[in-house]
ROLOPA-678184 format. One record per residue: residue number from 1; chain; x, y, z of N, C-alpha, C in turn. Coordinates in steps of 0.05 Angstrom, whole numbers, plus 5000, padded with zeros to 4 digits. Layout:
<recs>
REC | num | chaine | n.X | n.Y | n.Z | ca.X | ca.Y | ca.Z | c.X | c.Y | c.Z
REC | NUM | A | X | Y | Z | X | Y | Z | X | Y | Z
...
</recs>
This chain:
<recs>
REC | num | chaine | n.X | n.Y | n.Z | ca.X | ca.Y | ca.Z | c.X | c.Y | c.Z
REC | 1 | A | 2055 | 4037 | 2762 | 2074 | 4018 | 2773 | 2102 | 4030 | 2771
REC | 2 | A | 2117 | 4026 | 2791 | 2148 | 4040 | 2795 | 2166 | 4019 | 2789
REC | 3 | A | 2184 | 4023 | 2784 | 2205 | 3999 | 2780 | 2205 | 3987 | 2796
REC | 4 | A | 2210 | 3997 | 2819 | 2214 | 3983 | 2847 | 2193 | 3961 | 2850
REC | 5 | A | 2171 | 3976 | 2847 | 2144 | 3949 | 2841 | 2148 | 3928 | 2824
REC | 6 | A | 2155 | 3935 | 2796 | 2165 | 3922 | 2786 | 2185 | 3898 | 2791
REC | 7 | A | 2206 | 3900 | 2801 | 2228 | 3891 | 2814 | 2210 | 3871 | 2827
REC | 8 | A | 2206 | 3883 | 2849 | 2183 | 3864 | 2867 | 2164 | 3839 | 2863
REC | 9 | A | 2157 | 3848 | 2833 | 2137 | 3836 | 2831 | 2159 | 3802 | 2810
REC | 10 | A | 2186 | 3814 | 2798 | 2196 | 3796 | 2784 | 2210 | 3772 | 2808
REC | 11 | A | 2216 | 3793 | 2828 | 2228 | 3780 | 2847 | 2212 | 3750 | 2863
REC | 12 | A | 2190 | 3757 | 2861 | 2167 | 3743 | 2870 | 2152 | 3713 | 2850
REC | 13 | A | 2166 | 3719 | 2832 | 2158 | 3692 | 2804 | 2170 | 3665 | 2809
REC | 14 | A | 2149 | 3652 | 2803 | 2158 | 3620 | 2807 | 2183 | 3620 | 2785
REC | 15 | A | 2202 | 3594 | 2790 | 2215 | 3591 | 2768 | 2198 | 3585 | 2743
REC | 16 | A | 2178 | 3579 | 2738 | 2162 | 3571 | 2708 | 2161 | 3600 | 2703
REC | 17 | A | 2157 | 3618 | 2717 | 2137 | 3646 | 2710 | 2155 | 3662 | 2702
REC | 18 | A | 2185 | 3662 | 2718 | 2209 | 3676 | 2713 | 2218 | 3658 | 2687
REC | 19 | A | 2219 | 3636 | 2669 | 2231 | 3627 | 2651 | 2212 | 3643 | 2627
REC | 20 | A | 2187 | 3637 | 2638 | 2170 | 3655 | 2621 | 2170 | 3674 | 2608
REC | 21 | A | 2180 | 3692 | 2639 | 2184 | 3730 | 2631 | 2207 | 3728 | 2622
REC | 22 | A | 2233 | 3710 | 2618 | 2252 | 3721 | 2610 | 2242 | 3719 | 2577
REC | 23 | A | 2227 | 3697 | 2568 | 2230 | 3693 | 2544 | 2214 | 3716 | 2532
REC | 24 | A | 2192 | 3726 | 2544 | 2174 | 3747 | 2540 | 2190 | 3773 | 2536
REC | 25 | A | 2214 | 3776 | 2561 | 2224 | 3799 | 2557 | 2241 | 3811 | 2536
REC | 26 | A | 2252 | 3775 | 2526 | 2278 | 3778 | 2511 | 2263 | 3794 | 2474
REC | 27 | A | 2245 | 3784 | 2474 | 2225 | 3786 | 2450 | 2223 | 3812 | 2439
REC | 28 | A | 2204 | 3827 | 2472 | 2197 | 3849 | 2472 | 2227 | 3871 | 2470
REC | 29 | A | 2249 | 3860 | 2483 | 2270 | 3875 | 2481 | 2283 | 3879 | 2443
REC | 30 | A | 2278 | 3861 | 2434 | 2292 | 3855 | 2410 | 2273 | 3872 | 2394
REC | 31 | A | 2252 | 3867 | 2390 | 2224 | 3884 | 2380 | 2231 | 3918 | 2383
REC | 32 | A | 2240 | 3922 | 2412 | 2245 | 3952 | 2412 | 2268 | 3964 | 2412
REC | 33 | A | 2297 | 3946 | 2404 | 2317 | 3951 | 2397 | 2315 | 3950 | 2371
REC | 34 | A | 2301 | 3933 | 2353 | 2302 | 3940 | 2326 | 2274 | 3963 | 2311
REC | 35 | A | 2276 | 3968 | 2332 | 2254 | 3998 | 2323 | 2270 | 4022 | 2334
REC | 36 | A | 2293 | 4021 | 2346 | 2310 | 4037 | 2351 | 2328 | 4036 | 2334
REC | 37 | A | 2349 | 4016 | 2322 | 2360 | 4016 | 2294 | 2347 | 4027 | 2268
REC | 38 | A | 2321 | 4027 | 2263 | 2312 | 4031 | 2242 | 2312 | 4066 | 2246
REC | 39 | A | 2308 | 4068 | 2259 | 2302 | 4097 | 2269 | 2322 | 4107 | 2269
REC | 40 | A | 2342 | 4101 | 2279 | 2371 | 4113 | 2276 | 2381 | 4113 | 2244
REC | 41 | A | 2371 | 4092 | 2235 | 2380 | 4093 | 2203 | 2368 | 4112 | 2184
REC | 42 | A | 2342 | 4118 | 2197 | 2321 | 4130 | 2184 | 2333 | 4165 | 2188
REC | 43 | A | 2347 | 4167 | 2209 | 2353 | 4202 | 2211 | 2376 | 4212 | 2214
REC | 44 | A | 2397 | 4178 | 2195 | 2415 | 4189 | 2187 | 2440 | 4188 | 2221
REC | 45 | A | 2436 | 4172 | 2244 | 2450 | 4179 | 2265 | 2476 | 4156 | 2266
REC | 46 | A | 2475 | 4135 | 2246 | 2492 | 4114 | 2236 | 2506 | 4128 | 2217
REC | 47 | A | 2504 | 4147 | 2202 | 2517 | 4152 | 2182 | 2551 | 4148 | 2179
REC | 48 | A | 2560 | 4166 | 2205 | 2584 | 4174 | 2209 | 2600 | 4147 | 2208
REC | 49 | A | 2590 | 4131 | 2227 | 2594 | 4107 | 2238 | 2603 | 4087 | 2205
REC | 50 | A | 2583 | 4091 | 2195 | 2583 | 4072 | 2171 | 2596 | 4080 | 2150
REC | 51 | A | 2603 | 4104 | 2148 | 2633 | 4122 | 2132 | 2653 | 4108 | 2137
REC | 52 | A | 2669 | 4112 | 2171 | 2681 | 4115 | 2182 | 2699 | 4075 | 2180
REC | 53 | A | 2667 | 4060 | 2175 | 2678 | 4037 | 2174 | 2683 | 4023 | 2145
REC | 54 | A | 2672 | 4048 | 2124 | 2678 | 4043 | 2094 | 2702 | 4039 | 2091
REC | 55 | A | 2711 | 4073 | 2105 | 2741 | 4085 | 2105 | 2760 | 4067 | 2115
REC | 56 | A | 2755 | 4055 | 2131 | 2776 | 4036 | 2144 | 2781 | 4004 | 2124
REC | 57 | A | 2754 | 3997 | 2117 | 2768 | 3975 | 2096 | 2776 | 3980 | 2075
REC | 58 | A | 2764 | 4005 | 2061 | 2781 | 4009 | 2039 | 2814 | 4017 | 2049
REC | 59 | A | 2823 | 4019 | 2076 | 2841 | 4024 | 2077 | 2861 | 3997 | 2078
REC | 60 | A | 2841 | 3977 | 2089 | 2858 | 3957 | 2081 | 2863 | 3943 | 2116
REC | 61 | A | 2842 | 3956 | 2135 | 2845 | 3952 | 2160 | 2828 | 3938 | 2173
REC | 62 | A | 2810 | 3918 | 2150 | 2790 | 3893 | 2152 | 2796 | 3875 | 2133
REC | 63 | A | 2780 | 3858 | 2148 | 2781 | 3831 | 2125 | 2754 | 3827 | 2125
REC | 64 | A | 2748 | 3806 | 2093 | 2728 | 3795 | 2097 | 2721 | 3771 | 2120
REC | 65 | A | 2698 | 3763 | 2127 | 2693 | 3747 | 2145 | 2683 | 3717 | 2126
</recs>
C-alpha cells in the first residue's frame, strides 16, 4: 500500500470510521513517539539538550513551575 492509497482510502471513511481512525491513530502515534524518546535517551541524543537546560537554570534563566 502507497500513501497515496492510503490517503485514499482515509479519504473515503464514514464520519464514525474517520472518528475511529483518528482515535486509533492518535494511540498508535503516542506508542511510537514514546519509543522514540526512550531511544533517544537510551543513546545519549538528549544529552546536550538536558545540560544545556541544567545550565540555564542554574543560571537563574527559569523558574519553577
Amino acid at each position: 500500500m502507497t500513501l497515496s492509497d492510503l490517503e485514499n482510502a482515509v479519504v473515503g471513511l464514514s464520519p464514525d470510521e474517520l472518528q475511529r481512525f483518528r482515535a486509533w491513530f492518535i494511540q498508535f502515534d503516542t506508542v511510537v513517539w514514546d519509543r522514540q524518546i526512550e531511544s533517544d535517551l537510551q543513546t545519549g541524543k538528549l544529552d546536550a539538550l538536558a545540560d544545556a537546560a541544567l545550565k540555564s537554570h542554574q543560571e537563574g534563566k527559569s523558574q519553577e513551575l
